[in-house]
C-alpha positions in Angstrom: -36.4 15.8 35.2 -32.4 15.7 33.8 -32.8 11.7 33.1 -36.5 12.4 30.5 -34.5 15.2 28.9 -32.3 12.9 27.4 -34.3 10.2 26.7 -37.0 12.5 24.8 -37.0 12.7 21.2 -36.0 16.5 19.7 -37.1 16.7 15.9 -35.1 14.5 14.4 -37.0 11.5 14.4 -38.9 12.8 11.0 -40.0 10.2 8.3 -38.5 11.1 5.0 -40.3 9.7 2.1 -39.0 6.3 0.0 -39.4 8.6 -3.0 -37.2 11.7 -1.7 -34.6 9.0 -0.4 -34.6 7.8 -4.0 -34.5 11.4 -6.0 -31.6 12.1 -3.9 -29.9 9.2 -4.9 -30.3 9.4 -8.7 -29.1 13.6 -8.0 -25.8 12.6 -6.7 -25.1 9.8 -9.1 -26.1 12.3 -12.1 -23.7 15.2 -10.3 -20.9 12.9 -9.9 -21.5 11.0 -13.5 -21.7 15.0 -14.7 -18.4 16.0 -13.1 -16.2 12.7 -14.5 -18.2 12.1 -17.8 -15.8 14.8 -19.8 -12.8 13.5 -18.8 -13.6 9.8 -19.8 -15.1 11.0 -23.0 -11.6 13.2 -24.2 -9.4 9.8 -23.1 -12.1 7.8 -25.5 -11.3 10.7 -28.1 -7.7 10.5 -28.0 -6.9 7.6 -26.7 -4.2 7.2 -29.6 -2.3 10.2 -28.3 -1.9 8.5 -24.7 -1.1 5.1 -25.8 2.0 6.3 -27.3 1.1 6.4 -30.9 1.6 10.1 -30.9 3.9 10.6 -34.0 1.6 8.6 -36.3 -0.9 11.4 -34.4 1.0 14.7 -35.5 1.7 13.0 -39.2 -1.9 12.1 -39.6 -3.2 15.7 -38.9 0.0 17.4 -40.7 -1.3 15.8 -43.7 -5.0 17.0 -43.1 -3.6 20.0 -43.0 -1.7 19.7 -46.1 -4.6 18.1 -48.1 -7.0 20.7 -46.6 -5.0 23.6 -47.9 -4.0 21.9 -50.9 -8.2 21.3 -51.7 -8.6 25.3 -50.8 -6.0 26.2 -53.1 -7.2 23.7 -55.9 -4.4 21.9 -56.6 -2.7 18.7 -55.8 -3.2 16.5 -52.6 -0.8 13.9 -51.4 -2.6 10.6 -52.1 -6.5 10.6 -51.4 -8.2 13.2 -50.4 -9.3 11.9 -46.9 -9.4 14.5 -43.8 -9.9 11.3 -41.2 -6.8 10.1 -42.2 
């Protein structure tokens, strides 16, 4: 009887569908894709800042800054008006 007891199947010899294998799949690829997409998308954003071009950076946004205020105060702006830069 102790040699059949091993030999016997005991429940995990169940078929899973093709279709749950699949959905399983595409869940962890969107969970993992979810947890990393944020972080690739802010290196895209700033990727100036982190290939050392961080002075022309600060002196692009100090003059946004400058320009904005300037444009809420009416008066002069240094060059064009442009708040890209």
């Amino acid at each position: 009887m102790a040699e059949n007891f091993f030999k016997q199947p005991f429940g995990l010899n169940i078929k899973v569908p093709t279709r749950t294998i699949k959905q399983s799949q595409e869940t962890a690829k969107n969970t993992v894709n979810s947890l990393w997409e944020p972080l690739f998308n802010f290196i895209d954003e700033n990727q100036a800042v982190f290939t050392g071009n961080v002075a022309n950076e600060i002196e692009k946004y100090n003059l946004m800054m400058f320009n904005t205020g300037a444009a809420m105060r009416k008066g002069s702006t240094l060059g064009s008006f442009d708040v890209k830069g």
